[in-house]
ROBADO-833576 format. One line per 4 residues: number of its first residue (from 1); their letters; for each residue x negated, y, z of C-alpha. Coordinates in nm, 3 decimals, always signed. Example, Ala and Ser with C-alpha at 12.3 -4.5 7.8 and 13.67 -1.06 7.14 Angstrom:
BEGIN
1) as) -1.230/-0.450/+0.780  -1.367/-0.106/+0.714
This chain:
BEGIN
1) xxxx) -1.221/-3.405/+4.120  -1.028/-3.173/+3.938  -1.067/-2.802/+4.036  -0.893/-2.545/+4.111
5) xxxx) -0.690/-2.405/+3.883  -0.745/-2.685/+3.644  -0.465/-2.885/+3.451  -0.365/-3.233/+3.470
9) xxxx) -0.161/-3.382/+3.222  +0.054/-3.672/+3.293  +0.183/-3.881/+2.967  +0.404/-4.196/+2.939
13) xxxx) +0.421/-4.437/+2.677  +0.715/-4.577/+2.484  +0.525/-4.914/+2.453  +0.405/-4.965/+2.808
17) xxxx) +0.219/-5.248/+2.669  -0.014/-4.991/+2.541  -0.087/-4.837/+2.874  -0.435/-4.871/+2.975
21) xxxx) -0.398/-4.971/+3.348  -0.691/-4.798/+3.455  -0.531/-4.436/+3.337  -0.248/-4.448/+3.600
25) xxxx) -0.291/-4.389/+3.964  -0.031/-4.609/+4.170  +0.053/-4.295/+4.331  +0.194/-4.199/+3.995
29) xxxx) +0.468/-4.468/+3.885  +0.709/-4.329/+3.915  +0.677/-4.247/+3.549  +0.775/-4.589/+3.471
33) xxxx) +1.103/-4.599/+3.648  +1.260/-4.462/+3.365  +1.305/-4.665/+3.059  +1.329/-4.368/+2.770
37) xxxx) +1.259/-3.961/+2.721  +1.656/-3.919/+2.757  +1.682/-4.085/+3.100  +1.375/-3.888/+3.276
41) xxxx) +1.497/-3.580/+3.388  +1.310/-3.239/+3.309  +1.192/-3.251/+3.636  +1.286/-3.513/+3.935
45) xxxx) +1.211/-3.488/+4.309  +1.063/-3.778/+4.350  +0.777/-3.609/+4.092  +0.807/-3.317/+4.220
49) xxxx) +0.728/-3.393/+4.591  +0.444/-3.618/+4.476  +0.247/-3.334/+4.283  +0.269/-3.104/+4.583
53) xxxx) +0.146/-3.317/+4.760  -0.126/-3.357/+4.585  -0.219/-3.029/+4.569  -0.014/-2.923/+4.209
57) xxxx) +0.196/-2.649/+4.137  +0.359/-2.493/+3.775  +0.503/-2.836/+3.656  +0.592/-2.819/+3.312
61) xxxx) +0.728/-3.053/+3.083  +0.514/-3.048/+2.681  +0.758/-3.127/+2.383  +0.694/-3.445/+2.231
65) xxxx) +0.768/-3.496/+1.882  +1.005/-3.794/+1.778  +0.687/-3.988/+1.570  +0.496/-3.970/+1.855
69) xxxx) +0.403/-4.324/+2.037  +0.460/-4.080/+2.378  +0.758/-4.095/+2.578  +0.719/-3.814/+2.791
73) xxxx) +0.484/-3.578/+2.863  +0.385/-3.308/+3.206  +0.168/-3.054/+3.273  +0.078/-2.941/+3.583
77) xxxx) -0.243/-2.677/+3.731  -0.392/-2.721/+4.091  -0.340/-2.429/+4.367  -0.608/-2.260/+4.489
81) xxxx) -0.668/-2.246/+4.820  -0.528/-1.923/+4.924  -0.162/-2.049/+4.730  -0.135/-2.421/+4.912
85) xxxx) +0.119/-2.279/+5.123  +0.302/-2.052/+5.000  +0.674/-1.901/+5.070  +0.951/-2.013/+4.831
89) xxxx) +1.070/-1.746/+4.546  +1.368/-1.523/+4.602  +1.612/-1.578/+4.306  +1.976/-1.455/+4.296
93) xxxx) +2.144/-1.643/+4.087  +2.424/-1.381/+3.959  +2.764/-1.501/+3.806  +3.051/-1.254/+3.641
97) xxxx) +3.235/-1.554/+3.604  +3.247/-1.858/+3.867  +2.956/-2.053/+3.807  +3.028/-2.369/+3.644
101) xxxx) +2.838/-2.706/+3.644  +2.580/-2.617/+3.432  +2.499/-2.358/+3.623  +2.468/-2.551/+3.946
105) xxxx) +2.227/-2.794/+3.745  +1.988/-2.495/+3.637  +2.002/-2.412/+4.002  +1.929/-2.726/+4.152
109) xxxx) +1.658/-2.765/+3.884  +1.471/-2.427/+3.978  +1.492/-2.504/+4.390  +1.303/-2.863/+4.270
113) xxxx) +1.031/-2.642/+4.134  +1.017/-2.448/+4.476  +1.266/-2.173/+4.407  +1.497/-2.035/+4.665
117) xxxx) +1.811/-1.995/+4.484  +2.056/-1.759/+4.642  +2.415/-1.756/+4.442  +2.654/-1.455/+4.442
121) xxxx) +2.946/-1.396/+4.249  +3.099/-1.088/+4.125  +3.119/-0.845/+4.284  +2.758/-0.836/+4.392
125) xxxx) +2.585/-0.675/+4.726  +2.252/-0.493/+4.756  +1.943/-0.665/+4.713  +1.565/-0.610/+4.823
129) xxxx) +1.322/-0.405/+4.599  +1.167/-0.736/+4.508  +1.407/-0.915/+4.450  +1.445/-1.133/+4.085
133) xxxx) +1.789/-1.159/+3.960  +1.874/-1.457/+3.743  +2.190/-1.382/+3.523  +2.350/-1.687/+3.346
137) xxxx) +2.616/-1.549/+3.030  +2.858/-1.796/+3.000  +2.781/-1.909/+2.666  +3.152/-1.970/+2.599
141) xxxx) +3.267/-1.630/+2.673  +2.988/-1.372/+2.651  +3.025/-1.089/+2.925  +3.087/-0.829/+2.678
145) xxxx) +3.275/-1.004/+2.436  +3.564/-0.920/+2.695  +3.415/-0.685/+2.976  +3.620/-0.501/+3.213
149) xxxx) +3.596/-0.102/+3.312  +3.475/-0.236/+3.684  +3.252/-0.482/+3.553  +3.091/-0.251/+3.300
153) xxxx) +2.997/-0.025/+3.591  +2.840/-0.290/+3.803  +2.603/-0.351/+3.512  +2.511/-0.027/+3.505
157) xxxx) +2.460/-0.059/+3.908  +2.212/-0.359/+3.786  +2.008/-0.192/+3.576  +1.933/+0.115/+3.766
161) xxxx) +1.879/-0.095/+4.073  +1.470/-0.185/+3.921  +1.474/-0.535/+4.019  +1.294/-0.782/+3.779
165) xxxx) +1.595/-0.909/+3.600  +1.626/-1.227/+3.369  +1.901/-1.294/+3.149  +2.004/-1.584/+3.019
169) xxxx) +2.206/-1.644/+2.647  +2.256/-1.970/+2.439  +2.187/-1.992/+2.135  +2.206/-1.653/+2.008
173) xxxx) +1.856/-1.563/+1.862  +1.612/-1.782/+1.608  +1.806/-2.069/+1.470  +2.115/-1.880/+1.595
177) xxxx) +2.431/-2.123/+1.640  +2.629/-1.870/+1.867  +2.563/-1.502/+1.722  +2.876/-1.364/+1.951
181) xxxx) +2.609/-1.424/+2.267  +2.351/-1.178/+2.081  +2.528/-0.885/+2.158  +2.366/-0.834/+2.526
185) xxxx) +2.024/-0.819/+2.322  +2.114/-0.529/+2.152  +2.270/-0.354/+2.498  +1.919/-0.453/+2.653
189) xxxx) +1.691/-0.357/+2.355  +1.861/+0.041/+2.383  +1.865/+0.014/+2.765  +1.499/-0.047/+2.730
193) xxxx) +1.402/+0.195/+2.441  +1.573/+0.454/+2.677  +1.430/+0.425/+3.007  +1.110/+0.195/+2.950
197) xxxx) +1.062/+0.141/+3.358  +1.391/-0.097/+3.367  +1.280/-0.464/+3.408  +1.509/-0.673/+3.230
201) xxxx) +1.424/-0.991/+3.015  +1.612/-1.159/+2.839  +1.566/-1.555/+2.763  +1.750/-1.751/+2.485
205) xxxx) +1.798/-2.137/+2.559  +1.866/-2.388/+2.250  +2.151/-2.521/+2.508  +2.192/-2.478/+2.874
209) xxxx) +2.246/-2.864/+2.933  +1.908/-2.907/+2.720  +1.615/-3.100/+2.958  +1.389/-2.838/+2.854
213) xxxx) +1.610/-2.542/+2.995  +1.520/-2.505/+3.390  +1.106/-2.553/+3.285  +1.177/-2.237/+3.063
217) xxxx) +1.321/-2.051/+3.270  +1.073/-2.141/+3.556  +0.841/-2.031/+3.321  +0.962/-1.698/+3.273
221) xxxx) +1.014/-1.650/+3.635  +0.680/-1.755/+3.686  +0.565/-1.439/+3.448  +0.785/-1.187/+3.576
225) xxxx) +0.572/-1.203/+3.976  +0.232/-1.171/+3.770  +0.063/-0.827/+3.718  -0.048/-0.908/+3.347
229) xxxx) +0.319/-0.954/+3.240  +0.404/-0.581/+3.222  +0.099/-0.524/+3.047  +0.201/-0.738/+2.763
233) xxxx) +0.490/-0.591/+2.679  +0.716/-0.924/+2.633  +1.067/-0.917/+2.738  +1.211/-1.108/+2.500
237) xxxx) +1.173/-1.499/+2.480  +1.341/-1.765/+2.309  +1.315/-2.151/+2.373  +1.376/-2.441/+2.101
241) xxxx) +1.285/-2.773/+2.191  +1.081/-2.715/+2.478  +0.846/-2.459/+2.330  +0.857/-2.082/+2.404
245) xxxx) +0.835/-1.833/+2.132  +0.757/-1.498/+2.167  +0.847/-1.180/+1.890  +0.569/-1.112/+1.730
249) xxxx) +0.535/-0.931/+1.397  +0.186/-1.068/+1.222  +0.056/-0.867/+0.940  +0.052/-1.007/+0.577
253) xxxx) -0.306/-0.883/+0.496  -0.299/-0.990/+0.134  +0.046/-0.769/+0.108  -0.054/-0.533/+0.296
257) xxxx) -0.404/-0.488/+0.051  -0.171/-0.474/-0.278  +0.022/-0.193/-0.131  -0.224/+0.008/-0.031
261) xxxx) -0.389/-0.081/-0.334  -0.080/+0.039/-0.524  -0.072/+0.343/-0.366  -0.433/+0.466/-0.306
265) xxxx) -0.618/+0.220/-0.563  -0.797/-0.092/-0.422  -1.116/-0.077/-0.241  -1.408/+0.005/-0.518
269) xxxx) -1.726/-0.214/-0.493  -2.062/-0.143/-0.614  -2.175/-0.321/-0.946  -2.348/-0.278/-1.259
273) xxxx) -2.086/-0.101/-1.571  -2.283/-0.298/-1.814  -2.352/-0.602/-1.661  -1.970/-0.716/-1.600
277) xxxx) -1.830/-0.949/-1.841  -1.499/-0.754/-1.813  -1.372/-0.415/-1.998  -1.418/-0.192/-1.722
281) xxxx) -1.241/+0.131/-1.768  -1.189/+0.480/-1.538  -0.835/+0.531/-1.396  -0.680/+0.809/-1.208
285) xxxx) -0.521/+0.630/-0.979  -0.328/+0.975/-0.810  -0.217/+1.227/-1.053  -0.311/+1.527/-0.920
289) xxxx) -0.656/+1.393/-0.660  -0.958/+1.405/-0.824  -1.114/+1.182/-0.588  -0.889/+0.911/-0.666
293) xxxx) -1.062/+0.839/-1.041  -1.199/+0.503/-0.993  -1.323/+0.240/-1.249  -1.114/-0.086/-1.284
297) xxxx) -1.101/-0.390/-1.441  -0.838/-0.446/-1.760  -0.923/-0.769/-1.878  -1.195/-0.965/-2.106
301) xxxx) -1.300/-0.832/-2.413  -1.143/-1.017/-2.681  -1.280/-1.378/-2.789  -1.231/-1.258/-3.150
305) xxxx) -1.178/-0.941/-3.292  -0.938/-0.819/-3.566  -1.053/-0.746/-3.957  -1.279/-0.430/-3.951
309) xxxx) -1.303/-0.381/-3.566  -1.627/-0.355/-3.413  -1.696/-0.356/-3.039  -1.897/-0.075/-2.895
313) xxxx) -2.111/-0.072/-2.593  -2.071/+0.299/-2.397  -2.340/+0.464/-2.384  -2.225/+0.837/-2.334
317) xxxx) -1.841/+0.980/-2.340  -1.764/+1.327/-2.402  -1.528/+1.482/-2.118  -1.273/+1.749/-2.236
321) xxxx) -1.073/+1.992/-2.064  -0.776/+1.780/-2.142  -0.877/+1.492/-1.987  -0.904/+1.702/-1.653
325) xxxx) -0.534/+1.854/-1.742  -0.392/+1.501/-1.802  -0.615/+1.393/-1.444  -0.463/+1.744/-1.224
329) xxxx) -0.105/+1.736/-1.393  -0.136/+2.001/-1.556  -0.026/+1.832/-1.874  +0.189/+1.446/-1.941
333) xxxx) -0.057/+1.211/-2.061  -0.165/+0.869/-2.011  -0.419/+0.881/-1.691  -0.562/+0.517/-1.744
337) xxxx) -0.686/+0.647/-2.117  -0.897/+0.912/-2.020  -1.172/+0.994/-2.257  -1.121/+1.048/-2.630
341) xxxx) -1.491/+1.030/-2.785  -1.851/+0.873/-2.722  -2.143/+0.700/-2.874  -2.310/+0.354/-2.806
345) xxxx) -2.425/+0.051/-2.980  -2.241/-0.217/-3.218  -2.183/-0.537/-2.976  -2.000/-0.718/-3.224
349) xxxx) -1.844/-0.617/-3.575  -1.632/-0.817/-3.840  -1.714/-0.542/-4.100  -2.019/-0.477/-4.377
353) xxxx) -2.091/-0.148/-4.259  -2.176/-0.192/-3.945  -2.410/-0.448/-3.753  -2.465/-0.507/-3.439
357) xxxx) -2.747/-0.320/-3.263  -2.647/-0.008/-3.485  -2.608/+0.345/-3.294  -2.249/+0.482/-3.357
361) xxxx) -2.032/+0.709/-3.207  -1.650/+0.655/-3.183  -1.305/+0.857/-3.160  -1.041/+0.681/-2.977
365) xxxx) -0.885/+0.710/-2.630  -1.002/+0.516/-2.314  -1.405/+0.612/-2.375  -1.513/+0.615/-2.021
369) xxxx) -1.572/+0.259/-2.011  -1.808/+0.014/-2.027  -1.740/-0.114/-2.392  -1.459/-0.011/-2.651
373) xxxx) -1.285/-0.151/-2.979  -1.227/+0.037/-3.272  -1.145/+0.043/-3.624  -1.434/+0.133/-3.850
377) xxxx) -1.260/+0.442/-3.984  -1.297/+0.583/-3.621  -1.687/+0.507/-3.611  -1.944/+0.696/-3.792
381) xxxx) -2.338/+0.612/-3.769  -2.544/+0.829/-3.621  -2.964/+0.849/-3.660  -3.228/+0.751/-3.414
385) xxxx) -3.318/+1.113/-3.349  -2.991/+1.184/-3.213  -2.940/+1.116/-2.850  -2.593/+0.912/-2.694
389) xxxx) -2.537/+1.232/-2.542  -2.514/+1.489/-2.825  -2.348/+1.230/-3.062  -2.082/+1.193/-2.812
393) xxxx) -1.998/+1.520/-2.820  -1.905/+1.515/-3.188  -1.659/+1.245/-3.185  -1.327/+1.474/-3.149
397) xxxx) -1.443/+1.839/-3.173  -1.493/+1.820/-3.525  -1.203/+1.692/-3.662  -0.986/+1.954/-3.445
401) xxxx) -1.180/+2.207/-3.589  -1.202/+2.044/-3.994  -0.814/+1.975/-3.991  -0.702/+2.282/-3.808
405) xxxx) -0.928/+2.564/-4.032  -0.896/+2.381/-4.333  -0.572/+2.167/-4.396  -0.345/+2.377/-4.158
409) xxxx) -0.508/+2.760/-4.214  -0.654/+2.704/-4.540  -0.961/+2.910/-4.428  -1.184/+3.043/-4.662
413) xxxx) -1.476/+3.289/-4.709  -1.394/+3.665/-4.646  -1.123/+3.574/-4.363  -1.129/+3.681/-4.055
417) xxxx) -1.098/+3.427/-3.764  -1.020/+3.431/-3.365  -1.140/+3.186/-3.193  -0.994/+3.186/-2.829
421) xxxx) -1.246/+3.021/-2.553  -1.470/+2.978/-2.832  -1.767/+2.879/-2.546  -1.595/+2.516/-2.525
425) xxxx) -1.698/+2.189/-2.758  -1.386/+2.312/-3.003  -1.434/+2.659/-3.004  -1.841/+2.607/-3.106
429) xxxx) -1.741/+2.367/-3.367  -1.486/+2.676/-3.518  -1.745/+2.913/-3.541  -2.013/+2.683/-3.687
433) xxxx) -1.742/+2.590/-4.016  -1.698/+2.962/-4.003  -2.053/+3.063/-4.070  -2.097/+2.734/-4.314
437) xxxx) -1.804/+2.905/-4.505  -1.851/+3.265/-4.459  -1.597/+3.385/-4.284  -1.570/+3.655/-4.031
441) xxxx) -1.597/+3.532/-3.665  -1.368/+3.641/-3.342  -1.375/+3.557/-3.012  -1.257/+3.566/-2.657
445) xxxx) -1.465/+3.393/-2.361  -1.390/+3.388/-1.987  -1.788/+3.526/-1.851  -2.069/+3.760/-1.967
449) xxxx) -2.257/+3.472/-1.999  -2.074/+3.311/-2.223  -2.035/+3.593/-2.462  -2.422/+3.616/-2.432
453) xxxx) -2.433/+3.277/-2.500  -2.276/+3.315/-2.812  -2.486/+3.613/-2.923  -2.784/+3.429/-2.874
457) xxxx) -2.681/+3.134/-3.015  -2.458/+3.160/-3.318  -2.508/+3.516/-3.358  -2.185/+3.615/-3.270
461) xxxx) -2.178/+4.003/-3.210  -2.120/+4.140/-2.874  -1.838/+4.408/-3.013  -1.663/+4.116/-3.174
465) xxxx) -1.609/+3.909/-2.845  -1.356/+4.003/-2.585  -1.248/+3.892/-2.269  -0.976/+3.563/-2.264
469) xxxx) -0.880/+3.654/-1.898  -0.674/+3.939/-1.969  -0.473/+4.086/-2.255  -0.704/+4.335/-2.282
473) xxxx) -0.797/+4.181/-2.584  -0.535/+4.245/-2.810  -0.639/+4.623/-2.824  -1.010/+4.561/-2.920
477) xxxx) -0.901/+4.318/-3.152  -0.690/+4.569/-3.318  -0.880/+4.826/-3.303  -1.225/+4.626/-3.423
481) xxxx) -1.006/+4.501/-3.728  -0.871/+4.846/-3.802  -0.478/+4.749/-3.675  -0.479/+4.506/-3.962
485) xxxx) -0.564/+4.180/-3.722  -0.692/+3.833/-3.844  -0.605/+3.561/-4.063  -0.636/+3.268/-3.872
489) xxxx) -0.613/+3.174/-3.493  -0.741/+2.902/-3.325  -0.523/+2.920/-2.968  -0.577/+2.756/-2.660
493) xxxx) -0.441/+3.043/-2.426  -0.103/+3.063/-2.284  +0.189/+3.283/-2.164  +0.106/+3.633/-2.217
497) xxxx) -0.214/+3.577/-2.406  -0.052/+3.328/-2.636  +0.214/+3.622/-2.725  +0.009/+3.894/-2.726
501) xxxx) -0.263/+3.646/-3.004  +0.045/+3.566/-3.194  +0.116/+3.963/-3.244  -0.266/+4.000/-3.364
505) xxxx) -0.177/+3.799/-3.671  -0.254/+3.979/-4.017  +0.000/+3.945/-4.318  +0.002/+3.609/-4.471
509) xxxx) -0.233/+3.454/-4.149  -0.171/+3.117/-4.010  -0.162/+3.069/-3.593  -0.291/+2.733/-3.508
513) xxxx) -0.209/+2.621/-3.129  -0.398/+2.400/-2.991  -0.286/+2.406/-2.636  -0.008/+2.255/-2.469
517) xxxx) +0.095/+2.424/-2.140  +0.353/+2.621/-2.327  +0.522/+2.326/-2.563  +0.578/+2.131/-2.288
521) xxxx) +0.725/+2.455/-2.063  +0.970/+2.490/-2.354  +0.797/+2.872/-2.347  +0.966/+3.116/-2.607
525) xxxx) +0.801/+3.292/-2.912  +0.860/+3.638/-3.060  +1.004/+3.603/-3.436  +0.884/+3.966/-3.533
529) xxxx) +0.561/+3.845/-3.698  +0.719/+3.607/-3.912  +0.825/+3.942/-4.066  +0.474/+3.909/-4.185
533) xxxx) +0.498/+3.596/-4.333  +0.260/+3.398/-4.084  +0.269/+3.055/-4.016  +0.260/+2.867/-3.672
537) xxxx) +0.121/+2.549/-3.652  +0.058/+2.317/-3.376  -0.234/+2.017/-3.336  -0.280/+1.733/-3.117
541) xxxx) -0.544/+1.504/-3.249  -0.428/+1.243/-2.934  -0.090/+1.238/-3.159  +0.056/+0.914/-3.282
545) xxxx) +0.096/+1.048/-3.593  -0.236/+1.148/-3.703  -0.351/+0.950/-3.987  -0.676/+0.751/-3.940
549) xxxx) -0.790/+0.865/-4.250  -0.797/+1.211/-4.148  -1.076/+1.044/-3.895  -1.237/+0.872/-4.117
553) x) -1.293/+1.226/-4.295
């Protein structure tokens, strides 16, 4: 009944009271002439001859676990046709040293399982093409532990003969007991790696007297005459109570995810900003990639908030040049704080001036995100007419411009100011507190268009704005102020501009530098126009140290 091909599995009790008598053929007790697991042999002729007779081949005996109610346990598949006869298996059984009585048993095992098992000792003669060599290491005293010059070159003779070798160690890999027997692996392993066509496999027993040691290596044998074998790639096996292990390395996916993770950012998903319970805030993950700003969860939002914090829901953030310096590396700064103003709605507030539902816009770091807390001195109302967008504009412009004209240059009517870029969100806000307070207005932009913008806009006039690409415009500067230069100077160039604004300062001016390519290149300044009794002063409103009053201003 069973078909070709097809396994049968042959299982005996410890209890043979609890053998159903209907499961056994009589054919097949010989099973029961053994009383435990330790007297049945691995495999015994009388079995033996009884399965091939029936038609069986590939005996193999299954491990059987000490809490099992089993006593024993085979395997065996059904020929097919074409393989009921077939001609015994050519194995040379090789030995540098005499082979011992273990070695006799593993031989006598293998011609039990139909293998023809044809001895030699050192030195060795010729064999056929297809010929399997079977090399036992004495486990005791590893062949190169203490090899000799002749020996060493009949090894080589081995391996460059391409026969299907098998080599056989003790306990020298997994649950190693005898790491002295390892060393042949490693010969093997470079043998391999350096001339891929050799054939040599290497099998590591738990102990050659074990009962699961001539199954194995049948086994192994038994892989070495198929096709598929060399297509897997497997030459190194290891047995430990009866089971056969391969080398395998499996993948740790949830590691694997965190380092990739770690290095390119995790795997975005599509979802709603607002909608998430979670702050939600935009990262560059890779200083320097652009493509690599991502959104990313950093935690709830507070169950309760601190005395005179409000939360804000984003509706618009302003972006600044800076935040693309800090996002390129062009300049330090913290890339998981990007964004330093917006405008949204109170979501919750512990203070009387604000309620929630009110329209607001903010000045603190981190405002591309979904929701932001701040202190009230940071937040200032803003009226229905205004849009999210324009309000969020307003945030950090202002007070550059305020504290930098006023408290560091002490502008005032009559002066005459340079503002450098002065098409940018700063550089606007400069010349509008110019024109509030009268004073004369300078610039430098980077395009015609710009400079018309500012004609048409502010009223800025065309012989009073130069180019910021060049240093061309130290000359006009001069020459438009009558070599007498400005008062105040609101920088954001550097290198050679930055030196050649500094020299356009008048007597008495002030020099405020906004930028910070050249602080943190350690760049050098000329100490002539101090002659003149100028000031230079630097700003960052990002600074630690800036009081919140001055943004509560």
């Amino acid at each position: 009944m069973l078909r070709e091909d097809g396994y049968l599995l042959l299982v005996s009790y410890k209890d043979k009271g609890t053998l159903p008598s209907s499961v056994w053929s009589n054919r097949l007790k010989v099973l029961d002439t053994y009383s435990s697991e330790d007297e049945m042999p691995a495999f015994n002729e009388q079995l033996s001859q009884l399965l091939a007779q029936e038609g069986m081949k590939r005996v193999r005996q299954m491990p059987v676990p000490d809490s099992s109610t089993l006593d024993s346990a085979f395997i065996a598949v059904k020929m097919t046709k074409g393989s009921l006869v077939s001609t015994p298996r050519n194995i040379h059984l090789l030995n540098f040293l005499p082979l011992q009585q273990t070695g006799r048993r593993i031989a006598n095992g293998l011609e039990l399982l139909g293998c023809k098992i044809l001895g030699q000792n050192y030195p060795f003669s010729q064999f056929n093409y297809d010929d399997m060599l079977l090399i036992l290491d004495d486990p005791t005293s590893p062949l190169l532990s203490n090899i000799g010059q002749d020996q060493w070159a009949s090894l080589q003779t081995l391996f460059r003969s391409r026969n299907k070798i098998l080599w056989l160690t003790e306990g020298s890999q997994c649950e190693v007991d005898k790491p002295e027997n390892a060393q042949i692996h490693g010969l093997i392993r470079t043998v391999r790696d350096e001339d891929p066509s050799i054939n040599i496999t290497t099998l590591d027993v738990e102990e050659y007297q074990g009962k699961h040691t001539v199954p194995a290596i049948n086994t192994i044998l038994e892989s070495l005459q198929t096709s598929t074998f060399r297509e897997t790639g497997d030459y190194e096996y290891v047995e430990r109570r009866g089971q056969i292990f391969i080398s395998r390395v499996s993948p740790d996916y949830a590691l694997t995810t965190f380092a990739k993770a770690e290095e390119e950012g995790a795997t975005p998903v599509t979802g709603s900003l607002h909608d998430n319970d979670s702050r939600i805030r935009l990262f560059c993950e890779r200083v320097g990639d652009l493509d690599s700003l991502k959104y990313r969860e950093i935690g709830p939002v507070p169950a309760e908030l601190q005395s005179g914090e409000v939360e804000i829901e984003i509706a618009a953030a302003g972006l600044n040049f800076k935040d693309i310096a800090i996002s390129t590396g062009l300049i330090p700064g913290n890339e998981g704080l990007l964004g330093f103003e917006g405008a949204g709605t109170i979501r919750k507030s512990t203070s009387d001036l604000y309620h929630v539902g009110q329209r607001v816009l903010f000045t603190k770091a981190g405002s591309f995100a979904n929701r932001i807390i701040a202190g009230t001195e940071l937040v200032h109302p803003i009226p229905d007419s205004m849009s999210f967008e324009d309000a969020a504009t307003l945030g950090a412009v202002y007070p550059v411009a305020i504290y930098s004209l006023f408290d560091l240059a002490n502008a005032c009517e009559g002066q005459r100011v340079l503002v450098h870029s002065a098409a940018g969100g700063v550089g606007i806000a400069c010349i509008q507190l110019c024109r509030f307070i009268g004073a004369e207005i300078y610039a430098t932009v980077g395009s015609d268009e710009k400079r018309t913008f500012l004609a048409n806009t502010f009223g800025v006039p065309s012989s009073r704005v130069f180019n910021s690409r060049s240093t061309s415009f130290a000359p006009d500067l001069m020459e438009a102020t009558n070599g007498e230069g400005v008062d105040v100077i609101i920088n954001s160039l550097t290198g050679d501009l930055l030196e050649e604004s500094w020299n356009c300062i008048r007597e008495g001016g002030t020099m405020v530098e906004l930028g910070k390519r050249d602080i943190i290149e350690r760049s050098y300044l000329p100490m002539e126009p101090f002659s003149r009794n100028v000031s230079y002063r630097s700003f960052d409103i990002s600074h630690k140290s800036v009081p919140k009053s001055l943004m509560a201003r």
